[in-house]
N, C-alpha and C positions, 0 to 999 in steps of 0.2 A: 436235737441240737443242744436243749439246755444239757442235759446229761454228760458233755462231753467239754463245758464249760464249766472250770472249779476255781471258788475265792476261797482261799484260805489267808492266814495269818502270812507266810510269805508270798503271797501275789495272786494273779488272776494266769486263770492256764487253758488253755483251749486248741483245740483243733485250726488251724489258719483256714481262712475263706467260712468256715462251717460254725463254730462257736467262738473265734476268735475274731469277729470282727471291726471293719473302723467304726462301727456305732459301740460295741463294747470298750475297745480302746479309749473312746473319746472318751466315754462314761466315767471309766476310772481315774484318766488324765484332769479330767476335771473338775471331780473328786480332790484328787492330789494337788491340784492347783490351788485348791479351797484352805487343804490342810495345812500345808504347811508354808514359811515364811517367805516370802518374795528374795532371792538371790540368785545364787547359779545351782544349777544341775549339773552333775554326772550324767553320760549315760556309756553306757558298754553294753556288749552284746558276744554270743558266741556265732557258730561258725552255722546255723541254719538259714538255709535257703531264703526261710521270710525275714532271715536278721535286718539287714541291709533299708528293707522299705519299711518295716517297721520303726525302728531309730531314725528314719528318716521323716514317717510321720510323727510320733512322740516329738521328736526337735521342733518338727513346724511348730506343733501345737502348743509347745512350752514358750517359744520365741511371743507366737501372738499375745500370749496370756502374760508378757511382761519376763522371760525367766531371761536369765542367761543362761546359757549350751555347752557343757563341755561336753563334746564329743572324742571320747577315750580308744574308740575304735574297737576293735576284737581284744576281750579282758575278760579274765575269769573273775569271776563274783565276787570271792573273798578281794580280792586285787581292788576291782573298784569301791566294794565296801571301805577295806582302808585308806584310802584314797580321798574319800568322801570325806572322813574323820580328819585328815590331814590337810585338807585344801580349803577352809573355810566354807565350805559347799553348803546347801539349805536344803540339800537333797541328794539322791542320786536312783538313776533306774539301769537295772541290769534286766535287757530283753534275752531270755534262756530258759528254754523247759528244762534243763537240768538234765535226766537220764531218760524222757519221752521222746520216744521217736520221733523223724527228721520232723512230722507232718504239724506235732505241736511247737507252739512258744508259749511265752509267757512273760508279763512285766512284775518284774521281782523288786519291791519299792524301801526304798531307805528313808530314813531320817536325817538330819543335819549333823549326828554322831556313826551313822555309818550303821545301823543300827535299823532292823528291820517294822515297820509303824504294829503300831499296838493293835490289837484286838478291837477299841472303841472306833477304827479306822475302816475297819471292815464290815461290823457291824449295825456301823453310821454310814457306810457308802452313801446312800440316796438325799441322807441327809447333808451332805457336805458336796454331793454333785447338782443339785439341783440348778446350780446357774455358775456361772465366770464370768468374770470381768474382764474382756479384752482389752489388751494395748493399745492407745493410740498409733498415728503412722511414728508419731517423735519417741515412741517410747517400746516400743518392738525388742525382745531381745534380742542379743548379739551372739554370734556361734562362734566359737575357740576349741582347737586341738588340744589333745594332752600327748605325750608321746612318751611321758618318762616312769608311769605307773607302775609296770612292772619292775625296772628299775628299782624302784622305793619299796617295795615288796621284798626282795627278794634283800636290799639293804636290812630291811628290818628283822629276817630272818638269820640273817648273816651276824648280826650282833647279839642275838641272845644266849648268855652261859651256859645254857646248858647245849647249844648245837658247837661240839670241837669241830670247828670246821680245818685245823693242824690235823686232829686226829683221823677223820677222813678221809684228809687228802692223802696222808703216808700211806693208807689203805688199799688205796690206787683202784676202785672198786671197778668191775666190769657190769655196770646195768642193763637191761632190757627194756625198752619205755613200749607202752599203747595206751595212744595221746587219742584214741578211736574218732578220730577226725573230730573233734572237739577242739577248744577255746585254748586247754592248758599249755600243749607242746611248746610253745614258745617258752613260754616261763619257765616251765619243769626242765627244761635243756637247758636253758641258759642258768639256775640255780646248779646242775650237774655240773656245770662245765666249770661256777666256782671251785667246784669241790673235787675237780682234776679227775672226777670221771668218767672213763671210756662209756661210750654208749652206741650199743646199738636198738632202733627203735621202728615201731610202725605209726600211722594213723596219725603220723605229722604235718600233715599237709594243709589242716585249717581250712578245708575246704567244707566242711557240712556232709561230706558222705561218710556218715557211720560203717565202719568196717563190720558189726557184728551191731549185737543188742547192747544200747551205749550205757546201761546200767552195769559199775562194775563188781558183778558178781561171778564167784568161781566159774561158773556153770557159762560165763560168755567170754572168758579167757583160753580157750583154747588155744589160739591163734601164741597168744604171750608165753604160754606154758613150753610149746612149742620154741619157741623162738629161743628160751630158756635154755632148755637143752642143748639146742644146735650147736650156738654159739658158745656153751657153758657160764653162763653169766652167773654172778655171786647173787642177782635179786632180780627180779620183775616188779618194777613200780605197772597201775593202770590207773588210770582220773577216768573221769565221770566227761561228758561236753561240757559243764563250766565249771571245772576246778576244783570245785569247793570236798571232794571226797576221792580217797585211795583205797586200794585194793594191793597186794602183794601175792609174788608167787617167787617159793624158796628156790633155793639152786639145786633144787632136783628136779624144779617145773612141776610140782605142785600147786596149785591155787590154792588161799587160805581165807580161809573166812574172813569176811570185813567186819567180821565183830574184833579179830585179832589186831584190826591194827591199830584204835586205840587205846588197846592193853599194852601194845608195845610203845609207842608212843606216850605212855602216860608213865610206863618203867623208866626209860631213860629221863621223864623231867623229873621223876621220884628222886632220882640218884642222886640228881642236886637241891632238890627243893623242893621242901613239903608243902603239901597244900591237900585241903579237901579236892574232891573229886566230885563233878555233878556229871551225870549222865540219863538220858530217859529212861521210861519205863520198859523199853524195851529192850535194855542193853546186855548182854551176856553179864552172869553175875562171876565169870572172871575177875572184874574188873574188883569186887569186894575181896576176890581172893588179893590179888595185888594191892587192894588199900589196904591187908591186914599185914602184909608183906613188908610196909614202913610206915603201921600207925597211923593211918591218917582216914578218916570217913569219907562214905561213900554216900551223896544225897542225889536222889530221884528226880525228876522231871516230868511233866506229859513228853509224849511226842511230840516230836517237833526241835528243829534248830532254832527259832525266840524264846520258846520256851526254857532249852537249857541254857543258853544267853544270859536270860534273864537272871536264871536263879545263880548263875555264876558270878555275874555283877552285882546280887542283893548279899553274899554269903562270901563275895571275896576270895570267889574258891579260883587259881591263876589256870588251872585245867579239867578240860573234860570233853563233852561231843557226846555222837553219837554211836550206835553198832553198825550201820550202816557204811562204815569208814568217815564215816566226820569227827575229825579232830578238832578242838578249839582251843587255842593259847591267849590266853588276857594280853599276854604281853605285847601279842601280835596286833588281834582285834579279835571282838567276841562274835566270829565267826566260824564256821567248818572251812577249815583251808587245808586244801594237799599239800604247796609247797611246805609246812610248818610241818606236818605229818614225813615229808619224804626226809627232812634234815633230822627232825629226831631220831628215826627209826637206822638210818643212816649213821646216827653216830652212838646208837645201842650199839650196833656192829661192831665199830670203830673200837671201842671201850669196852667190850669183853672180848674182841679177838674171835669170836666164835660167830659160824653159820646162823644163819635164816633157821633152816630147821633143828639146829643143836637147840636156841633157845625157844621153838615152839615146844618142841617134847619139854623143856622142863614146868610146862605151864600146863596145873590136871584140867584132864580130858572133859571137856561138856559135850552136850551136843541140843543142841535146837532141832524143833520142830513146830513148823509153822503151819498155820488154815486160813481159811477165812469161810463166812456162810452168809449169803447175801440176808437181807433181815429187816424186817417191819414188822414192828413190834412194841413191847414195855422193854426198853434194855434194863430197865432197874429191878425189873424179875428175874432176869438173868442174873445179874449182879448179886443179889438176894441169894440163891439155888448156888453158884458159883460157893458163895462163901461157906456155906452150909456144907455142899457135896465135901470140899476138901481142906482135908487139917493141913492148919498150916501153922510157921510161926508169929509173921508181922504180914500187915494188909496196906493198902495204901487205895486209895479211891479218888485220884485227882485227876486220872484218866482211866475210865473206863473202873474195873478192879485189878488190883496187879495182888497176889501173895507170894511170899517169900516161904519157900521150904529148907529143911537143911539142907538139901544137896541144888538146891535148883527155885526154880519161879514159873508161875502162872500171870500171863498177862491178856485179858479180854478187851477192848475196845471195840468200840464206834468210829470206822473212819470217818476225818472232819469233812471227805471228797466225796464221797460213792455210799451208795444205800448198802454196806456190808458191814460186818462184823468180824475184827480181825484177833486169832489166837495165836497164842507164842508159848509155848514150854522151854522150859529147859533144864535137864538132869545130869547125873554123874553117867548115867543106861539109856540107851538111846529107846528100850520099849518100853523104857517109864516115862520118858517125856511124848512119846508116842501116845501110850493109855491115857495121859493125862488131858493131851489135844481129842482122843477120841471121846472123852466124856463130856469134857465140857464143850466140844463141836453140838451133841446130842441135845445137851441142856438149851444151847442157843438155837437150835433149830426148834425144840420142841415151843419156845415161843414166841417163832417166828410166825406172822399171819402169811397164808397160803395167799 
């Protein structure tokens, strides 16, 4: 059971019935209760089976403990994170495993900035869960609907300079949407429908049955690719079950990397507006080719969406995210949000006239390759042996060791979840980012204990 239960920096994730239980929930509920200041809560949730009775315990438990309830209903993550920011809120919780099969959830926990709790939070679990102070019967809190969130989202997106939402509309775009029975469809249609276009779409139904594997990578879009073609549509947008990350597939029904789409997304806010760039360490170094493209640096991250948050908000950098398709705009909130990802990338089109695939070819070719090697062990032998086996230019060691070559990157970690060790290449040769995963797979195995 514990193995199947993970606390990280954005929340607690587990199996429902099995490692996500009401003694686990309580646990961290009252933790949370400890943490932070007495007012009202957010809460949203996506389209899984346990969504419903979970939000429904969370609320109990906030009520007794004195909170006030907003109850947001079915809301993608970035959505109620801003919301939080904007509503005077002292909190907010978004129940969603994110791209984990239907059988996981998980409470994803904010701050009174919208803004996901610090590392000291998780850390200190036991020490900030230890006891709660229930409400008297006079002082219980009170539960309140929200109904206009998305709404305010999709406002806020609608006003930033750099999305022509004129240029766009003259565009007249034909989209393909899979909303994979997930949380977004609402939002992501009702943004399209600003922007006057036609769509046809699947996995709108908000129902919790994932059409495919609800992670959206090439490799689970078939179904979009497909639908691409039939119809001849200009783009294939696909979200994640709560919102927060896109995927795109060209007008030939192509799937494209979701390393692509905050390169793309990060060219169009270039166009207007310079700003450093932060992204993890695990991001395709595209992304440096395009910061050298208008001047502007490119700074590192761990893994992790707080992490690049964070360092976005200490460096004032207005753009970045992740390879995974998480985009983040300051101006929005310092979150991974697809709707901010689908209007930029939306109004790249717009503003050169030109195909999905005209402007992937203009961007040189990388290619990743990825492992992992389960591992108990010294990871700082590793680390050591890593640095040693290959020349490189610049190093970085603030997760895991990450080096920088001219054409490409070496990135080893420790996942913060599971007893593995995860590698990432990436070169201009796809059997040089290959070799490079095959050696250092070897080094991390060789001191790995049996």
């Amino acid at each position: 059971m514990i193995l199947t239960l993970k606390l990280s920096i954005s929340g607690a994730r587990g199996i429902v019935g099995e490692s996500l239980t009401p003694d686990v929930l309580e646990s961290v509920l009252r933790a949370y209760a400890n943490f932070v200041s007495k007012g009202k809560i957010l809460l949203g949730r996506d389209t899984r089976p346990s969504g419903e009775a979970i939000k429904n315990f969370v609320a109990g438990y906030l009520m007794l403990t004195g909170f006030d309830v907003v109850d947001c209903g079915l809301l993608p993550t970035p959505t109620l994170a801003l919301c939080v920011k904007h509503s005077e809120a002292c909190g907010g919780i978004a129940i969603t495993a994110s791209h984990n099969p239907p059988e996981w959830n998980a409470l994803k926990l904010f701050d009174s900035n919208g803004l996901y709790l610090p590392m000291e939070f998780w850390s200190g679990i036991s020490e900030h869960g230890d006891k709660v102070e229930f409400a008297d019967y006079e002082h219980v809190g009170k539960l309140s609907r929200c109904e206009d969130c998305v709404e305010k989202h999709i406002e806020k997106v609608l006003g930033l300079p750099y999305v022509d939402v004129d240029a766009i509309r003259a565009r007249e775009f034909f989209v393909a949407y899979d909303g994979v029975g997930g949380v977004a469809p609402k939002a992501v249609l009702e943004l399209l429908s600003k922007f006057g276009a036609k769509v046809v779409a699947v996995g709108t139904a908000m129902d919790g049955v994932f059409l495919h594997d609800p992670e959206p990578k090439p490799e689970n879009l078939s179904q979009l690719s497909e639908l691409v073609r039939t119809v001849d549509a200009d783009i294939g947008f696909a979200t994640d079950p709560d919102g927060d990350r896109l995927t795109l597939v060209d007008e030939k029904g192509v799937p494209l990397s979701e390393e692509l789409t905050l390169v793309l997304a990060a060219w169009q806010f270039l166009e207007n507006e310079r700003s450093d760039i932060v992204v993890n360490l695990s991001t395709s170094t595209l992304i440096d080719w395009l910061s050298g493209k208008f001047g502007v640096r490119v700074h590192r991250a761990p893994v992790g969406e707080f992490w690049v948050s964070k360092k976005m908000l200490e460096l004032g950098a207005k753009i970045g995210g992740e390879g995974n398709g998480g985009v983040i705009v300051l101006d929005v909130h310092p979150v991974r949000d697809s709707l901010t990802a689908v209007a930029l990338i939306l109004s790249l089109l717009a503003r050169t006239g030109k195909r999905l695939s005209e402007i992937v070819l203009s961007l040189p070719r990388m290619f990743m390759v990825k492992s992992k090697v389960t591992f108990s062990g010294d990871f700082k032998k590793v680390c050591n042996e890593i640095v040693k086996r290959f020349p490189h230019k610049t190093e970085n060691f603030d997760d895991g060791v990450w080096l920088g070559f001219e054409n490409g990157f070496l990135h080893v970690r420790q996942s913060n979840t599971e007893p593995v060790v995860r590698i990432i290449a990436e070169s201009t040769e796809e059997s040089e980012a290959e070799r490079i995963v095959f050696e250092a797979k070897k080094i991390v195995e060789k001191h790995s204990r049996s």
